[in-house]
C-alpha positions as CSV (number, residue, x, y, z in Angstrom):
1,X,-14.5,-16.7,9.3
2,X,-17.4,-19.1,10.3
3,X,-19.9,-17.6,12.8
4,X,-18.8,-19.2,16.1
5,X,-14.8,-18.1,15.6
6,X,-16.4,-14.3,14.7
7,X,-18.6,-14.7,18.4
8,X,-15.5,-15.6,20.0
9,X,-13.3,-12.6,18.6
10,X,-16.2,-10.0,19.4
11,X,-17.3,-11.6,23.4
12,X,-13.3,-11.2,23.4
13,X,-12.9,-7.8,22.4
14,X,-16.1,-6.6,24.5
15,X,-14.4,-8.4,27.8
16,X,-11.1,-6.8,26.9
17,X,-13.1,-3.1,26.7
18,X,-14.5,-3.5,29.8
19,X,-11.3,-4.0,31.8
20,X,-9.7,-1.6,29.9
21,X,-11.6,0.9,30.7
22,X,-11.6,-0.5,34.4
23,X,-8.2,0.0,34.3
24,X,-8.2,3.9,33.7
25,X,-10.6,4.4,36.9
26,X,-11.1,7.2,34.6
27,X,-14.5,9.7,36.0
28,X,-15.2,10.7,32.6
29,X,-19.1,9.9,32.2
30,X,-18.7,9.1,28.2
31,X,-16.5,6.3,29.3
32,X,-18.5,5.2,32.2
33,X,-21.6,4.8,29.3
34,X,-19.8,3.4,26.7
35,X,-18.9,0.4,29.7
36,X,-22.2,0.1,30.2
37,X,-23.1,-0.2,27.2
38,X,-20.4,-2.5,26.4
39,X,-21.9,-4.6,29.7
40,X,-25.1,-5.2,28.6
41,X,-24.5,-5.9,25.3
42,X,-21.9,-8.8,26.5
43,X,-24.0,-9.9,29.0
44,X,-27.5,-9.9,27.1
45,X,-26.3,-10.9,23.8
46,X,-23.6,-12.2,23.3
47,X,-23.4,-14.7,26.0
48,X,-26.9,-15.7,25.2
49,X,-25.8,-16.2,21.7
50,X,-22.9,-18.3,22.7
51,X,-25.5,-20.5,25.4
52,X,-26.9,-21.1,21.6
53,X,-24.1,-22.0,19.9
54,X,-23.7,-25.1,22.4
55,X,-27.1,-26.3,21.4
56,X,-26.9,-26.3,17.3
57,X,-24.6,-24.6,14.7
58,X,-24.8,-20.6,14.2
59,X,-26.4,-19.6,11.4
60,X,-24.2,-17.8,8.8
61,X,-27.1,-15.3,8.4
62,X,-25.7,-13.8,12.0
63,X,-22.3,-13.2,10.1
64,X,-23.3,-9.5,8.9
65,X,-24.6,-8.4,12.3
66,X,-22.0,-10.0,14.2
67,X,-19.1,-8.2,11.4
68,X,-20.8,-5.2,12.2
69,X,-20.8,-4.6,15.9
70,X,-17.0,-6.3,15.9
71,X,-16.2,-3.2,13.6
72,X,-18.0,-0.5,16.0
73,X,-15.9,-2.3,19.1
74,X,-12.7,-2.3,17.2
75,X,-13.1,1.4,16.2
76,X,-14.2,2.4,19.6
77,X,-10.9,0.7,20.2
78,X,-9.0,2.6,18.6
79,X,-11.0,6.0,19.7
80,X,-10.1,5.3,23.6
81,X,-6.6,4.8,22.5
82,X,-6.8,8.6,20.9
83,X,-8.7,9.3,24.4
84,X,-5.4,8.0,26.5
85,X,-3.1,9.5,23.9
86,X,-4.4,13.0,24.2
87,X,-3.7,12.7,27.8
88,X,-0.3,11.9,27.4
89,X,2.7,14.5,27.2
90,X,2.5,15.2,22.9
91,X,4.9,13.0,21.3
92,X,6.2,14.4,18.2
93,X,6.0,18.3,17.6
94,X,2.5,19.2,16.7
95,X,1.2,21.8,14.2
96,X,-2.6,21.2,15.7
97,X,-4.0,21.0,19.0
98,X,-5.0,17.6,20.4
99,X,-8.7,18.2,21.1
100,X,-9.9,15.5,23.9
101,X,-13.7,16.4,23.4
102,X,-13.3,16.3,19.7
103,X,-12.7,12.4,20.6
104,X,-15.1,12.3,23.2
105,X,-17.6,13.2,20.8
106,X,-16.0,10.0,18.3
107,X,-16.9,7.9,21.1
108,X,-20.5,9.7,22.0
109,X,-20.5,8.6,18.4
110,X,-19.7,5.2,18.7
111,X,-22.3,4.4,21.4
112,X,-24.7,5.3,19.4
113,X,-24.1,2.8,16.6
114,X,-23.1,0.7,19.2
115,X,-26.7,0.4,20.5
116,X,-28.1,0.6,16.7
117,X,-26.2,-2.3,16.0
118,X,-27.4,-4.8,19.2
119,X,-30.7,-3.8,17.8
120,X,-29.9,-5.4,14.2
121,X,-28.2,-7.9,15.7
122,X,-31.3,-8.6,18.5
123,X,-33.8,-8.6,15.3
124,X,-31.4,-10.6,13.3
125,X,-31.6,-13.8,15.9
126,X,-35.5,-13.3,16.1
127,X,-35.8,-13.6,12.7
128,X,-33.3,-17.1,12.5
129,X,-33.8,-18.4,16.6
130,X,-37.5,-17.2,17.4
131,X,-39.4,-16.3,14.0
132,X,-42.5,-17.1,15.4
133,X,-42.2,-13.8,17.8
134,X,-41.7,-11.6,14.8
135,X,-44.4,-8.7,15.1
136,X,-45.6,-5.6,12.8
137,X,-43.5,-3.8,14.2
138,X,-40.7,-2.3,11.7
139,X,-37.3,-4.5,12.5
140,X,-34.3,-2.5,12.4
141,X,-32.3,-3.0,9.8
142,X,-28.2,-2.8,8.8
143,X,-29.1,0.2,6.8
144,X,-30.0,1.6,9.9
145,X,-26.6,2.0,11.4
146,X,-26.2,5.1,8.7
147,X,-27.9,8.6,9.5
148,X,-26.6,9.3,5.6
149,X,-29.6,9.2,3.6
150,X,-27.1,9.4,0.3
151,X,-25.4,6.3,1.7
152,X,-28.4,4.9,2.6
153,X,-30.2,4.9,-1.1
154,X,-27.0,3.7,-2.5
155,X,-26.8,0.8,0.1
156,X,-30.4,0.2,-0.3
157,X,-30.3,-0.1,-3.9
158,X,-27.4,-1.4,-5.0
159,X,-27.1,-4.1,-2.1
160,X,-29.5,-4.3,-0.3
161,X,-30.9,-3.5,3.0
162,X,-30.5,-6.3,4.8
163,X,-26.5,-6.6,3.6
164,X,-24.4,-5.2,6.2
165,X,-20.6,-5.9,4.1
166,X,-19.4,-7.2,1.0
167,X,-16.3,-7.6,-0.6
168,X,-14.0,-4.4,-1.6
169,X,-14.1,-6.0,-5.6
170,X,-18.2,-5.7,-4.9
171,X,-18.7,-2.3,-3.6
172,X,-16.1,-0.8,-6.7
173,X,-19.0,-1.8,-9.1
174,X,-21.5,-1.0,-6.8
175,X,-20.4,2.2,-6.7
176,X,-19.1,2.5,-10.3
177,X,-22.5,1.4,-11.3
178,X,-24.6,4.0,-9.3
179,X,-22.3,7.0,-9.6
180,X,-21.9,6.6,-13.4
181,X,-18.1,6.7,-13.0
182,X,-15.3,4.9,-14.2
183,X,-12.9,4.2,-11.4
184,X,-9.6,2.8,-11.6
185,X,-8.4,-0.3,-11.9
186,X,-6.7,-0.3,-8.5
187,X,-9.9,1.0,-7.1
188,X,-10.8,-2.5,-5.3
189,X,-7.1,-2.1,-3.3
190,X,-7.2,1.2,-2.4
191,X,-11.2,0.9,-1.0
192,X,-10.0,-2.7,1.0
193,X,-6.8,-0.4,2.4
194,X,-9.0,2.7,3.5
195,X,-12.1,0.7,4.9
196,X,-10.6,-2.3,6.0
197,X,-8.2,-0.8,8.1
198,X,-8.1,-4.3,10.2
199,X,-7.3,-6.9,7.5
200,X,-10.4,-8.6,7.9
201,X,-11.2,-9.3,4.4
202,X,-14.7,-7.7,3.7
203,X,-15.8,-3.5,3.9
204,X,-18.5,-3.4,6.3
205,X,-22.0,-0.7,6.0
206,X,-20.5,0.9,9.5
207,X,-17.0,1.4,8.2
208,X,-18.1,2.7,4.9
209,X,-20.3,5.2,6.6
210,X,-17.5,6.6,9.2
211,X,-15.4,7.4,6.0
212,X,-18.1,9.2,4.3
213,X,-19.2,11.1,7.3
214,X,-22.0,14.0,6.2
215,X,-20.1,14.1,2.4
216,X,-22.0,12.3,-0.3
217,X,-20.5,9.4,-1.6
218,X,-19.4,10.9,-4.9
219,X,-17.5,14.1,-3.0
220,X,-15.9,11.2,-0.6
221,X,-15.2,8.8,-3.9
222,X,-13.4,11.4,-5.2
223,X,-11.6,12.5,-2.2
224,X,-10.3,9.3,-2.0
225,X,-8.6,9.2,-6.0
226,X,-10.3,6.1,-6.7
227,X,-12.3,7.9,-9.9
228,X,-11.0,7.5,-13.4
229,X,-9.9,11.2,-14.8
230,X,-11.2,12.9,-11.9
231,X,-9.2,16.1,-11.4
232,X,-9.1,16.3,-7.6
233,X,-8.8,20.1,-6.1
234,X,-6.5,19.8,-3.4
235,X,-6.2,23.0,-0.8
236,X,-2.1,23.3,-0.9
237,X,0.4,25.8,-1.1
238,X,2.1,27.0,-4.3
239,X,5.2,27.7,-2.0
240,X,7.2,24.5,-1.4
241,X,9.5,26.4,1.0
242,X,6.4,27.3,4.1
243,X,7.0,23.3,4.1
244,X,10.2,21.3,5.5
245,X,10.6,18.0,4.3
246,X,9.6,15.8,7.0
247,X,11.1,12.3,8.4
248,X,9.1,10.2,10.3
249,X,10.3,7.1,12.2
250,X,8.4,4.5,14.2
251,X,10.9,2.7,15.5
252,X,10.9,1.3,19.5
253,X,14.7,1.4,19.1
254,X,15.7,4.3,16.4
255,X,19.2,4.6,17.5
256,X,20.5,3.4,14.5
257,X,18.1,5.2,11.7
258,X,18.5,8.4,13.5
259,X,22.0,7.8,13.1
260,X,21.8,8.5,9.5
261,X,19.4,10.8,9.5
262,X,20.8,13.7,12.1
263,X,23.5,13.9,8.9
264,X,19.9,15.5,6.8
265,X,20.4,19.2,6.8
266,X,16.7,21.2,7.3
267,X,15.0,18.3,7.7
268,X,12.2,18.2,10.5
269,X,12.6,14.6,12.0
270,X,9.6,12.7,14.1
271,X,10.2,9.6,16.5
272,X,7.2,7.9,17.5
273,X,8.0,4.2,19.3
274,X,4.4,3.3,19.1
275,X,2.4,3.0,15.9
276,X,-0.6,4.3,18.2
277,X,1.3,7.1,18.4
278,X,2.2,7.8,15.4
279,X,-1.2,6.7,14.0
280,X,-2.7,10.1,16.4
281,X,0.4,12.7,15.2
282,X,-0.7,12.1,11.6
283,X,-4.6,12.6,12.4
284,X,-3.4,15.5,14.4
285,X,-1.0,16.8,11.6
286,X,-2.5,15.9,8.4
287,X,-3.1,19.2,7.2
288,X,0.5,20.0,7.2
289,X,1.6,16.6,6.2
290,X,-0.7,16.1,2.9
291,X,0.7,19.4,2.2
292,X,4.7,17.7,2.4
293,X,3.0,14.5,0.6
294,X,1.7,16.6,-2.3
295,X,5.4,18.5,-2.5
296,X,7.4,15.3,-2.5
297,X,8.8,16.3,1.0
298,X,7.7,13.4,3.1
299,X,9.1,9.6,4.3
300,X,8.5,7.3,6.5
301,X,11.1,4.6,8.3
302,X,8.9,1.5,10.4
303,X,10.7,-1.2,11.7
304,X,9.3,-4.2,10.9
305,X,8.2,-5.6,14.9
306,X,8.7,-3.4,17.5
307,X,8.1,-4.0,21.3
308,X,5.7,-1.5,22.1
309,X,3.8,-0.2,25.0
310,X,0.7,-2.1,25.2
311,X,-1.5,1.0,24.9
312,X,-4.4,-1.6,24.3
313,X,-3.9,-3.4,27.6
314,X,-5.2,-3.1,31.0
315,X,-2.1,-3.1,32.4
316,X,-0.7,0.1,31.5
317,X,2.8,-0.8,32.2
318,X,3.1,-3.9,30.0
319,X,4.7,-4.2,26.6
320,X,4.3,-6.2,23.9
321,X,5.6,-7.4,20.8
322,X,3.8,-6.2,17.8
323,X,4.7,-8.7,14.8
324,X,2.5,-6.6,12.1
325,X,3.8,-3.2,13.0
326,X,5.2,-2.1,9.5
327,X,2.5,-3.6,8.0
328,X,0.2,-1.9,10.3
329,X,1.3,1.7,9.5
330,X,2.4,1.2,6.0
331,X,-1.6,-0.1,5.2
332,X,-2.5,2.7,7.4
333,X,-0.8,5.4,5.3
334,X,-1.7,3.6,2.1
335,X,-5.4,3.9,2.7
336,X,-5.9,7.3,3.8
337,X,-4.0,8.1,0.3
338,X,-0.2,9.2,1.8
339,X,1.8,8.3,-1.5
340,X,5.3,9.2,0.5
341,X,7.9,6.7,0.2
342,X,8.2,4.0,2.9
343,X,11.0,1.9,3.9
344,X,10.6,-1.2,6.3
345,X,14.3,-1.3,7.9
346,X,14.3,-4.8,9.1
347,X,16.8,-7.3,10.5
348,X,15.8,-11.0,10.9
349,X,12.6,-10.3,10.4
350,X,13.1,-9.3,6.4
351,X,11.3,-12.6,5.3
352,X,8.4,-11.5,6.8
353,X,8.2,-7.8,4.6
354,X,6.8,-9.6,1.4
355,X,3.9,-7.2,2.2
356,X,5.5,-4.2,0.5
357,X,5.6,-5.7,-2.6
358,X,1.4,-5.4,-2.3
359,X,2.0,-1.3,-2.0
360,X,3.4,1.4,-4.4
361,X,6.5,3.3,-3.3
362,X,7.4,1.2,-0.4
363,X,10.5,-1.2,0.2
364,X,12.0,-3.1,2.6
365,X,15.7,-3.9,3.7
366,X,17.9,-4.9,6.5
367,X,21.2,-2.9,5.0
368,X,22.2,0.0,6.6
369,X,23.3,1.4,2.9
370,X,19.9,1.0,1.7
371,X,18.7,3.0,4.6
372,X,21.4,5.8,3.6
373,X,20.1,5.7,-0.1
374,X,16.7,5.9,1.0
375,X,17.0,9.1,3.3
376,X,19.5,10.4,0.2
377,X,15.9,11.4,-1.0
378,X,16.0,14.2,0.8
379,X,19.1,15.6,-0.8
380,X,17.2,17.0,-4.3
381,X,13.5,16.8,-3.3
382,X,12.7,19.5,-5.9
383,X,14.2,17.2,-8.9
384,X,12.9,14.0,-7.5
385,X,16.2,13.0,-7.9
386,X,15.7,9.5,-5.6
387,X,16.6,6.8,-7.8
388,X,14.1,4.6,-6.2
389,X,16.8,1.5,-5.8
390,X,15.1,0.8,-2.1
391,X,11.5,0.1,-3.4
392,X,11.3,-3.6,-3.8
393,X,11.2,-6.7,-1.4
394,X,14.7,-7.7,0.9
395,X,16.4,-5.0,-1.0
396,X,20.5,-5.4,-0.8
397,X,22.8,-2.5,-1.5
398,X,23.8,-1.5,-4.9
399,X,27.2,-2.6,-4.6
400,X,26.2,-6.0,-4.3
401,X,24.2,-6.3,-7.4
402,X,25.5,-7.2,-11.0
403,X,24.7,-4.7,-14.3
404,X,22.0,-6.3,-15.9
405,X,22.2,-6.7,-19.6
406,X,19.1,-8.0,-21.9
407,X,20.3,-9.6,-24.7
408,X,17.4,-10.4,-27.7
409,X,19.3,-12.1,-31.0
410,X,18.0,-15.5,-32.9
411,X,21.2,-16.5,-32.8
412,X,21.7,-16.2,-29.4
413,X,23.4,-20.1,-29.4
414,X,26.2,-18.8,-31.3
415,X,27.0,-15.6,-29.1
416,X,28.5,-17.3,-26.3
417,X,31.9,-15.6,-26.7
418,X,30.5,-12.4,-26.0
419,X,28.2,-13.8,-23.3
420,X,31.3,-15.3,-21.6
421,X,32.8,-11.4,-22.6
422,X,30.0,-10.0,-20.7
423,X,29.9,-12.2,-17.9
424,X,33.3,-12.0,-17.2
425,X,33.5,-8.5,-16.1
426,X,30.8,-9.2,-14.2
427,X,27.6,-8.1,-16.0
428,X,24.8,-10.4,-15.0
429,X,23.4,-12.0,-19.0
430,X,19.4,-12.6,-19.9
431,X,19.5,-14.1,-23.1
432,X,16.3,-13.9,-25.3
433,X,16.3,-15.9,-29.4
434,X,12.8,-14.4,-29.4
435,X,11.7,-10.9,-29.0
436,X,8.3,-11.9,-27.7
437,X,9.9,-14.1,-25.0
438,X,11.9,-11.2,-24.0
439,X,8.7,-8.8,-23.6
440,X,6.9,-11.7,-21.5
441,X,9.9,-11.5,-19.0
442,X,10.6,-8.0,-19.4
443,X,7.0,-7.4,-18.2
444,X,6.8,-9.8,-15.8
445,X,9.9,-8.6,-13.5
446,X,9.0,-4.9,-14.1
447,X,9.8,-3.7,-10.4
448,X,13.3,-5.5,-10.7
449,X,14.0,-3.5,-13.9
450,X,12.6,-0.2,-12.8
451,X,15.3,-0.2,-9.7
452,X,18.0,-1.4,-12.1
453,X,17.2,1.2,-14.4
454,X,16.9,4.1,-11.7
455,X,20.4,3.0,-10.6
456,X,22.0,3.2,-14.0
457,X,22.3,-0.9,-13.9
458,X,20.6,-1.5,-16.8
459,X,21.2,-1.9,-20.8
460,X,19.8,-3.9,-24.1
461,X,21.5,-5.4,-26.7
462,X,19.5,-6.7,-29.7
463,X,20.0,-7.8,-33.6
464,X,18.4,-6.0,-36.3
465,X,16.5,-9.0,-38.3
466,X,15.4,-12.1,-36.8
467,X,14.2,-15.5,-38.1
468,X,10.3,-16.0,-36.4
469,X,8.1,-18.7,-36.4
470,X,6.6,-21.2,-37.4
471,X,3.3,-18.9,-37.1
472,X,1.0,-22.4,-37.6
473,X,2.4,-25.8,-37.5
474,X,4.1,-26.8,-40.3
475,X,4.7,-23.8,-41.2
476,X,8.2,-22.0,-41.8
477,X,10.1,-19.4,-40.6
478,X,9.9,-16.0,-41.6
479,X,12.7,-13.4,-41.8
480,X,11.6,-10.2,-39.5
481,X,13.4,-7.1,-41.2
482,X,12.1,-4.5,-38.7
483,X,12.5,-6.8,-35.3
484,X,14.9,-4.2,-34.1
485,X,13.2,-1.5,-34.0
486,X,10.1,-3.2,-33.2
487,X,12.1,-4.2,-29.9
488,X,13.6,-0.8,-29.2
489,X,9.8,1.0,-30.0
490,X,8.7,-1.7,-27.6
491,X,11.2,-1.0,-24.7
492,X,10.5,3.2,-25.4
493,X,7.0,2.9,-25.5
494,X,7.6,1.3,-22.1
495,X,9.1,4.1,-20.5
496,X,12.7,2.2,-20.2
497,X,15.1,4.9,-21.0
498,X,18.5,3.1,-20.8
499,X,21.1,2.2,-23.3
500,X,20.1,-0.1,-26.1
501,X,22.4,-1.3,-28.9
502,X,21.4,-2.9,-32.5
503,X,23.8,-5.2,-34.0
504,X,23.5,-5.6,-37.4
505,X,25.7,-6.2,-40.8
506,X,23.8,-3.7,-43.2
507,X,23.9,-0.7,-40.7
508,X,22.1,1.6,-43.3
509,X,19.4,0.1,-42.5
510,X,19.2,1.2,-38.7
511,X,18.8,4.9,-39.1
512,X,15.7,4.7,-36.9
513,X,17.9,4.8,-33.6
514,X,18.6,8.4,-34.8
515,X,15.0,8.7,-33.8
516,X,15.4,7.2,-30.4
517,X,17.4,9.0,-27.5
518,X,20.2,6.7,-25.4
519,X,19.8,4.0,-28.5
520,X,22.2,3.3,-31.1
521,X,23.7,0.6,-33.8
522,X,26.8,-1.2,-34.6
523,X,28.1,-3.9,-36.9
524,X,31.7,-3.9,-35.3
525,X,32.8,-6.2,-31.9
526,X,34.7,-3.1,-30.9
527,X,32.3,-1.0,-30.1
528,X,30.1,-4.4,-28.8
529,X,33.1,-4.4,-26.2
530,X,33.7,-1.1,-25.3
531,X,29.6,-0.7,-24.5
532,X,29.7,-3.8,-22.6
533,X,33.0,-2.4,-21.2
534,X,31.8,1.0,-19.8
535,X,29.2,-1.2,-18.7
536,X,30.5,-3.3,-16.0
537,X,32.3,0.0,-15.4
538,X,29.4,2.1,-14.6
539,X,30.2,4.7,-16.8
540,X,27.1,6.8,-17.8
541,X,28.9,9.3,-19.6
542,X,29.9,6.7,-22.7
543,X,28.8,7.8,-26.3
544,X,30.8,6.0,-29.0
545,X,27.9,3.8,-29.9
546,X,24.8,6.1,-29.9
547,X,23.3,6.8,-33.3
548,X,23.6,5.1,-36.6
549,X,27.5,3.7,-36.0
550,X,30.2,1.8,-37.6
């Protein structure tokens, strides 16, 4: 974002702060300061560096400061939406007490770094507008904004004082670097979900520091799972009965997915038609709910956009239509480390659910089926027994979709009788004459195959030896003896469990699928058919061909 567009979003959200809380005619002091506070820093500062900006170009060295105080407005946002929330009749049953001077003191809080961060702003257009008034006197620096003197060094050292963000990719090996840690390869994504919570591209010093709090940064590192190895010691129960699963759905019109879900037997069910609201029951609750995360016994349904109640707006009464709403809640449960599985129950807005192909265990569809499989989680939650067919992008119901068969044989020109076999009892065909162009794809569309396989829609067919090459050009082609089992070690070692036959002529030579469970071999078309048979069937109970066969 260039400098002037950043100006414009923060003099916007300061404006919109100081009607809102107009609005309340509340006579709570803490609100009447933060105003104030609010008031002079609009008035003082940011118009006068807006009277600036019509006079020459903004520097991009007031991008930091300006990032900064945009994040303390934004979070003091969402703190006097807490404030109205706890004033409200509880939505939701509640296993804690909303404490309203537990937020007051958030927003006592947020004055404070509010006023800490005109004053690196102020010293920031000094130093670029007026350098010629800079004194002795010690500037206050971004670093400043943190009372954590362990944040502080680390800051300090590894970035530098005068840096007040950087990029998520940048603070993992800052902080891999000074910790002496190896964090995970995900670690980038999960610190840009927790500490960007608004999308904004870049993790800010005053963000960082309102997620470590008093901890030091390794005990809120590892808090957050983003250390290699770390073994994380979790205060739960060793009783998964004390906790009922738990349903929660943000919906503004759950008619429908409340429809499926009265039929869940002991299953405590949450409606929230705001993600404000639900955002507060889960700060409120998360004692109870990390303990239902940790046990397999939670889920979460969001539609997609909802038409909410504009708890952000002056006018209390209005409504509007929130078009990032499951993306909103589903980044939200993603960065403060929920793993339950979320579904996005869409209609014509499905196009617009890409985003949960970004997140683990979450899924998107518009069919009322896949709704019903994904609430058919419940059923067995102590054998995991969810087959995981909802988590992908646009998902359609099983009935719709065709077994899919991959088929790995040199000779694959020559198959095309059994191809045609295949596809004509409707088993959808990927044919492969290479086994390393079949790994390529096989890797490649790994969340296709993982649903396929969890749904019993899966199976491999592949030849034992296979003509490879040429290795160089020029060169010839070399007989593979052991491609089978090189395939079916490769597909195993991948954690694909389902069926895979070898074809071959010389079926003495196969005894390795003895060592393999759900593979077998064959040299006959009979027992080719009746696998591809039982197949397009969906029998799962079919065993002719396992093992060293005819």
């Amino acid at each position: 974002m260039d400098p002037l567009s950043l100006l414009t979003s923060v003099i916007s959200t300061a404006k919109f702060l100081i009607n809102w809380i107009d609005a309340r005619k509340s006579q709570e002091c803490t609100l009447s300061d933060i105003q104030n506070t609010i008031r002079n820093v609009h008035e003082s500062v940011l118009c006068s560096l807006l009277e600036k900006s019509k006079a020459q170009l903004l520097d991009s060295r007031i991008l930091g400061p300006l990032e900064t105080l945009h994040d303390i407005l934004r979070r003091t946002q969402a703190h006097l939406v807490d404030w109205e929330q706890s004033r409200l009749k509880p939505i939701g049953k509640l296993w804690t007490t909303i404490n309203p001077w537990a937020i007051l003191d958030r927003l006592k809080a947020d004055e404070k770094k509010l006023m800490i961060s005109v004053q690196i702003l102020g010293t920031a257009m000094i130093a670029i507008y007026t350098p010629t008034q800079a004194t002795n006197t010690r500037k206050t620096l971004p670093v400043d904004i943190s009372s954590n003197a362990d944040l502080r060094t680390f800051w300090t050292s590894e970035l530098g004082e005068e840096v007040s963000y950087c990029s998520a990719e940048c603070l993992a090996l800052a902080l891999g670097r000074h910790l002496n840690v190896q964090l995970k390869a995900q670690a980038s994504h999960i610190l840009a979900s927790r500490l960007d919570e608004f999308g904004v591209g870049c993790v800010t010093l005053v963000n960082l520091d309102t997620f470590i709090g008093r901890r030091s940064i390794l005990e809120a590192i590892m808090d957050l799972g983003v250390v290699q190895d770390a073994v994380i010691d979790r205060k739960t129960s060793n009783t998964t009965t004390i906790v009922p699963p738990i349903l929660v759905v943000v919906d503004d019109n759950p008619c429908e997915t409340m429809g499926y879900a009265r039929a869940l037997s002991g299953v405590d069910r949450h409606v929230f038609e705001s993600t404000a609201a639900a955002k507060t029951w889960f700060e409120k609750n998360e004692v109870r709910l990390r303990q239902a995360d940790q046990m397999n016994r939670l889920r979460i349904v969001s539609d997609n956009v909802r038409w909410e109640k504009d708890v952000d707006s002056c006018d209390q009464s209005r409504s509007i239509m929130n078009l990032r709403a499951g993306e909103t809640i589903l980044r939200y449960l993603r960065g403060r480390q929920y793993k339950a599985p979320v579904l996005i129950f869409a209609n014509s807005t499905i196009p617009m659910t890409q985003y949960v192909c970004q997140y683990s265990n979450a899924g998107s569809t518009r069919y009322p089926e896949v709704l019903s499989n994904f609430l058919d989680g419940f059923a067995n939650l102590d054998s995991k027994a969810d087959d995981g067919w909802w988590r992908s992008y646009a998902v359609e119901p099983k009935w719709s979709a065709k077994p899919l068969l991959i088929w790995v044989d040199d000779g694959i020109d020559g198959l095309g009788s059994n191809i045609e076999c295949a596809k004509s009892v409707g088993i959808e065909v990927v044919p492969f004459s290479t086994i390393d162009d079949a790994k390529v794809w096989i890797t490649s569309n790994e969340i296709l195959l993982r649903r396929m396989e969890g749904a019993h829609l899966l199976r491999f067919i592949s030849d034992n030896t296979k003509m490879e090459g040429p290795f160089y050009e020029g060169g010839p082609r070399q007989l593979n003896r052991g491609a089978g089992k090189q395939f079916l070690e490769f597909v195993r070692l991948n954690r694909y469990l389902s069926p895979l036959l070898i074809t071959c002529h010389e079926i003495d030579v196969t005894l390795y699928v003895c060592d393999h469970e759900n593979a077998g071999s064959t040299r006959t078309l009979q027992v080719l058919r009746s696998y591809l048979s039982c197949f397009s069937e969906g029998r799962t109970d079919d065993s002719g061909w396992k093992g060293c066969g005819p």
